[in-house]
Structure formats: structure tokens, C-alpha cells
N, C-alpha and C positions, 0 to 999 in steps of 0.2 A: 443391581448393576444395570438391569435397562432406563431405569431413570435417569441415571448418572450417562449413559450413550444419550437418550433423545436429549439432556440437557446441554450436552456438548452439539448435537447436531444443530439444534436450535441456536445455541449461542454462534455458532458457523456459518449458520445462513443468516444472521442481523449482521455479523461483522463483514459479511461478504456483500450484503444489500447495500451497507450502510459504507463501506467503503468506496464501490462502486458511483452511487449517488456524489459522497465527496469528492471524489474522481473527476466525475464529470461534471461537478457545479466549478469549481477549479479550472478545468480545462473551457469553459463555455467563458468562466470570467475572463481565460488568455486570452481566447478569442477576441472577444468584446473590446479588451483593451491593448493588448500588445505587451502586457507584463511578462517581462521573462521573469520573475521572482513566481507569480501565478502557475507559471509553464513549470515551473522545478515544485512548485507544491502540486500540482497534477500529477505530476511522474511522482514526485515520491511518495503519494496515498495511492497512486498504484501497483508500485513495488510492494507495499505492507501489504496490500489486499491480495495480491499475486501470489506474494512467500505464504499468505494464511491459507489460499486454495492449494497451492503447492503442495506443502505439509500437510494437509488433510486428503489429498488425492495421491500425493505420490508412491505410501505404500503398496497400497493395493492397486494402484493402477501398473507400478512398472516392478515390482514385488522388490525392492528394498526393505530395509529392516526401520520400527520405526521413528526407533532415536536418526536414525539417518535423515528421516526425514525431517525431523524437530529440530536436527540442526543447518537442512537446507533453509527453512521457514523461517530458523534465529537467523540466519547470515541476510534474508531479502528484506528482513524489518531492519535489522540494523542498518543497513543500507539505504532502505526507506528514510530512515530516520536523518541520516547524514544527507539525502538528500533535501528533506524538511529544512533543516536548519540551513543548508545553504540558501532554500530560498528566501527563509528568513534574513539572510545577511547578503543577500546579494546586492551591490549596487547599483545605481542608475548610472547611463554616461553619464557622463561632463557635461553635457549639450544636452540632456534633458532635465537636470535642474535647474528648479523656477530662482 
């Protein structure tokens, strides 16, 4: 059973480094260029990375049970996710295509 905890703890801090990092390579790219599509993939690799600290912090930090918090953590990836693909589909004005 402790293999099975460090392997999860492990797997929690790459997906929390590694979200992070895409987070903020995202949001440097908005910066750089003015892409609001960039702007919504920043927000929504940070919602994913948030709901995955969430759910791994919320039981025992605020003592919730902890399917509650497995499915706060479902609900900010999904979200995540919705927000992903908007920025996939978002359009440009009118007045910015060449």
C-alpha cells in the first residue's frame, strides 16, 4: 500500500509541475502576442492543474469526504476541458484576418 501512496504522490507533483509549466508557457505566449485563443488555453490548463491540487488537498485540508473531493476535481477538469476547446475554436475579429 505505501508504494501505491508514493506512486500517486509522485504522479501529483509531475502533473502539478507539469501543468503549471504549460500554464505559464500559454499565458507568456498571450502575452507575447495578444491571442485571446492562447488567453483561454492558459485559463483552461489552469483550471485542470487547480481541480488536480483541489482534489488532492481538499480532504484533508478542509475534512470533506473523499469521493467529494473527486468529484470537485471531475467538475474543474471538465471545465478545464470546455475551456480548452473553446480556445481551440475561438475566432479572430473580422479586422484581424489577413
Amino acid at each position: 500500500m505505501v508504494a501505491t501512496d508514493t506512486l500517486t504522490v509522485i504522479a501529483k507533483v509531475v502533473v502539478l509541475t507539469l501543468g503549471v509549466v504549460i500554464s505559464l508557457l500559454a499565458y507568456r505566449a498571450f502575452h507575447r502576442t495578444g491571442s485571446d485563443a492562447l488567453r483561454w488555453m492558459a485559463i483552461g490548463f489552469a483550471i485542470i492543474t487547480a481541480g488536480m491540487l483541489f482534489g488532492g488537498l481538499v480532504d484533508p485540508l478542509l475534512g470533506i469526504s473523499p469521493s467529494q473531493g473527486i468529484r470537485i476535481q471531475n467538475v474543474l477538469t471538465a471545465l478545464g476541458f470546455i475551456v480548452l476547446v473553446y480556445s481551440i475554436y475561438a475566432r479572430l475579429p473580422a479586422s484581424a484576418n489577413p
